[in-house]
N, C-alpha and C positions, 0 to 999 in steps of 0.2 A: 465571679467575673461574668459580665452580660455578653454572653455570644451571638445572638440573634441575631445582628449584624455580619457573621462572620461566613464566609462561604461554605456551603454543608461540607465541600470537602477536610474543611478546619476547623470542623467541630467535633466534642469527643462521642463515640459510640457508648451508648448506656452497655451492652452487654459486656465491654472489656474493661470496666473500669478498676478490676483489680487481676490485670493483667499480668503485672509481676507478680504475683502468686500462685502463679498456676504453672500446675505441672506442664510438660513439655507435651505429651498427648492434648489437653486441654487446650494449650494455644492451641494449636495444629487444629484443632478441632474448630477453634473459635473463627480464625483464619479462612478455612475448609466452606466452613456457612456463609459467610461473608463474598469467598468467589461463587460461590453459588449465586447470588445475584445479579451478576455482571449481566450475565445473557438477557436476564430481563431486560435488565436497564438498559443494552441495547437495542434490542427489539422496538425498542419505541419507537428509537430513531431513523430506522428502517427509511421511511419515504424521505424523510434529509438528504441520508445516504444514497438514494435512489437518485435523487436529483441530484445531487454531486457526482454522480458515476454516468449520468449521462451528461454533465458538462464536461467533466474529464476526458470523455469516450472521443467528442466534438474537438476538443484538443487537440488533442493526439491524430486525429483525424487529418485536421489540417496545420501538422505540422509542428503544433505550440509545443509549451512547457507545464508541466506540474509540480510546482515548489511547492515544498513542508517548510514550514518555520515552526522551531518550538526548541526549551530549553530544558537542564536538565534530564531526566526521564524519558521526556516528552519528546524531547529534541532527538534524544537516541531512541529511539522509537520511531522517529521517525526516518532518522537516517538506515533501519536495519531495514525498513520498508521498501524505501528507495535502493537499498542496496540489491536485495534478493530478488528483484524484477528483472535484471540483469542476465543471471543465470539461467531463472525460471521459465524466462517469457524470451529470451533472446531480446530483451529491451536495449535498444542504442542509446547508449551511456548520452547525458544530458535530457532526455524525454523528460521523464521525472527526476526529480533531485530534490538534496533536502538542505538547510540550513541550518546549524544550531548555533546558540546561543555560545563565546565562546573558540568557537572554530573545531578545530581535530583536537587542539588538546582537551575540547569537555569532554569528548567520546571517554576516557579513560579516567578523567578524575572532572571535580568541579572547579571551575575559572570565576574567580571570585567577582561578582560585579555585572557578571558578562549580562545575564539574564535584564537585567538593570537600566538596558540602554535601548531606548526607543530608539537612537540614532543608529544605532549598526541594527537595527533591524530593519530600519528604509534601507540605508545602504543595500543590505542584504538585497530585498527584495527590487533593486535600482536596476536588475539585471532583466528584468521581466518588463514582456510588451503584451500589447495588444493581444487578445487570442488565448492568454496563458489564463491560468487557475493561480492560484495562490493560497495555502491551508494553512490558517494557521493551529499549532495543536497546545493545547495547555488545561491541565487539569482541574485550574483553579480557576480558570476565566479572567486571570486578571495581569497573567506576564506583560510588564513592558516591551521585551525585545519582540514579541508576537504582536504588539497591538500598534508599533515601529512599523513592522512590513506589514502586515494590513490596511493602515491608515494609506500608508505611501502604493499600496497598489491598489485600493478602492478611489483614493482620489485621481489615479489615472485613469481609471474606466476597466480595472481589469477584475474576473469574476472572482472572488474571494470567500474560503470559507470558513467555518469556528468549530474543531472539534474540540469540547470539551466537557466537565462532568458538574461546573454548574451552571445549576439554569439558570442564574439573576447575571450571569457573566456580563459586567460593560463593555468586552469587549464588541459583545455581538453588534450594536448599532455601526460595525466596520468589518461588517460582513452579508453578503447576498442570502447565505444558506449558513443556517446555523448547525450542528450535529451535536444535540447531549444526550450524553450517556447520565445523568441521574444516578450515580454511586454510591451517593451519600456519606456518613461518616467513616474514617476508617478505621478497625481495629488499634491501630498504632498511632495516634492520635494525628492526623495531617502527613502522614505518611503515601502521598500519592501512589508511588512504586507501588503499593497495592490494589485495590480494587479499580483505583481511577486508572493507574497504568493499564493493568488488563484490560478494563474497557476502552482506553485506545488505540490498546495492541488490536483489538475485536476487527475496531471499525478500521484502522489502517489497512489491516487483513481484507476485509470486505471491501471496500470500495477498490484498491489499485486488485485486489481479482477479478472480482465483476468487470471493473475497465478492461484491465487484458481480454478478457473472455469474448465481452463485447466488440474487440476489435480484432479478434479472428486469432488470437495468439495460442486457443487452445482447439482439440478436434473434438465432439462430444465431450467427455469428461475428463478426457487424454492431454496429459501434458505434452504436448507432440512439439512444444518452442526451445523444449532443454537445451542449455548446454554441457553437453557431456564433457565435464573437463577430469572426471577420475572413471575409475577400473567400476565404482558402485555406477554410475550415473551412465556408462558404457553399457552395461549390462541391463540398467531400466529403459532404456532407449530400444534396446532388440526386443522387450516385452513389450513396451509400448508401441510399438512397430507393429507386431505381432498381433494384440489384439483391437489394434486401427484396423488393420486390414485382412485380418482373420485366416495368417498366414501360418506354417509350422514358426519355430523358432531360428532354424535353420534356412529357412528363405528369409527372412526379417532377417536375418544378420548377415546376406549377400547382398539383401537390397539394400541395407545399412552401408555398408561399404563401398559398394559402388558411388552412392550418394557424400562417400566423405565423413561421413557418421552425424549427418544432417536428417534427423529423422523427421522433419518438417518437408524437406528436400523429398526425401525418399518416399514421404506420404503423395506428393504432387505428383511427382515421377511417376507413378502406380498406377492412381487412380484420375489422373488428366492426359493418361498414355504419349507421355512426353517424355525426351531426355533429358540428364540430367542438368545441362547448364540451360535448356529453355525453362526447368521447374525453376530456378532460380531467378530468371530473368520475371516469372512470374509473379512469383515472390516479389521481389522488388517492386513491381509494377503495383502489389496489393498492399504495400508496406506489411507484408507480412503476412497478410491474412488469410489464413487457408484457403477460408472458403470464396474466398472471394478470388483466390488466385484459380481454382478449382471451375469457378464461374467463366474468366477468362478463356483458360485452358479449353472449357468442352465451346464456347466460341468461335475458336479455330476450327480449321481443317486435319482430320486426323493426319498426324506425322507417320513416317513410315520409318522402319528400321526404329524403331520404340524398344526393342527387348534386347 
């Protein structure tokens, strides 16, 4: 059969092709080399990604939204993206969000068809204005439900992007910025969930971090946006407190408190030698941004009664 035609991520890899013959070590091994690629094939994409994290950043900036659209894999992949901003970043639920292919029931099983439909993918993306991003994510470059919300938000004017892992993908001529990841075949013959998954889990990862980072949600390398909703996440908050501001344990965990267990709060509080409901009000004022709340802060007139 002539594959040339077929997109490298559904074409077979020469090195598995008697895959079902091999011991259980040998897959695992064959697999093993195989993820081993991903980071290259990232790496390419770097300046894509670069440019997408600073359109993102402008987003969010003033205000917009950052939709995922993708189906399958792709589509929960990207929903675990948009989920974990949440907790991590202290992200206000609607910033980023994701769409898949399907609805809530693909998250857990496959909806037959769903992917299929250019129309619920405008739909989908029918929520989005001016100002917003729009990504769409797909392994193979060629999902209709992704090529649905990209069509219907590039012909609105809104900035849209293609992460995917190939590069002859038609969807791209319905995107601003393209993002591949070059994966190539997989072990499992068109099996995305592997290499192509990973390399969009890569870049999902990369881009909404970089954006957070870039808009102040993190302090040097300190996740200082957490929310602490358990006993573990409690406990890395008095650490992270602690070597924010190069305090014992034991003060990090009074200023903690004091602040509500706001360790974002209690970072401003410190070091903008303000109280605790003016670091908030700063906050706000910076949508979040430390450093920028921080900026504010030593702008003022020193407060008194601070400790």
């Amino acid at each position: 059969m002539h594959t040339a035609n077929l997109p490298r991520t559904e074409r077979r890899h020469p090195a598995s092709m008697h895959l079902d013959r091999l011991e259980s070590i040998d897959i695992l091994r064959l697999l093993n080399d195989a993820d081993a690629e991903v980071a290259a094939a990232v790496r390419v994409a770097l300046p894509a990604m670069a440019r997408l994290v600073d359109a993102g950043e402008v987003t969010l900036a003033h205000g917009g939204t950052i939709a995922y659209f993708g189906a399958g894999t792709s589509g929960r992949l990207a929903v675990l993206d948009a989920a974990e901003l949440i907790p991590t970043f202290d992200l206000e639920p609607g910033r980023v969000v994701a769409h898949i292919a399907g609805g809530r029931d693909a998250l857990l099983s496959a909806v037959e068809g769903s992917e299929d439909s250019e129309e619920q993918g405008a739909i989908a993306a029918a929520t989005l204005g001016a100002g917003d991003v729009a990504i769409g994510v797909t392994a193979s470059g060629t999902t209709p439900y992704v090529r649905g919300a990209l069509r219907s938000a590039r012909e609105r004017g809104i900035t849209t992007a293609l992460v995917t892992s190939n590069p002859q993908s038609p969807l791209a001529v319905f995107a601003d910025i393209v993002i591949v990841a070059d994966t190539g075949p997989e072990i499992l013959t068109g099996s995305t969930r592997l290499k192509a998954g990973t390399a969009a889990k890569f870049v999902l990862n990369g881009f909404s971090t970089a954006v957070m980072v870039r808009r102040g949600r993190a302090y040097s390398n300190l996740m200082v946006s957490l929310v602490a909703s358990n006993v573990k996440l409690r406990h890395r908050s008095v650490r992270i407190l602690a070597q924010a501001l190069d305090l014992g344990l034991a003060a990090a965990a009074d200023l903690l408190t004091e602040s509500d267990g706001e360790v974002k709060t209690a970072l401003v509080r410190h070091l903008g030698a303000v109280k605790v409901p003016h670091a908030r009000e700063l906050l706000r004022a910076s949508d979040n941004n430390i450093r920028e709340a921080l900026r504010l802060a030593a702008l003022e007139e020193p407060q008194k009664g601070t400790s």
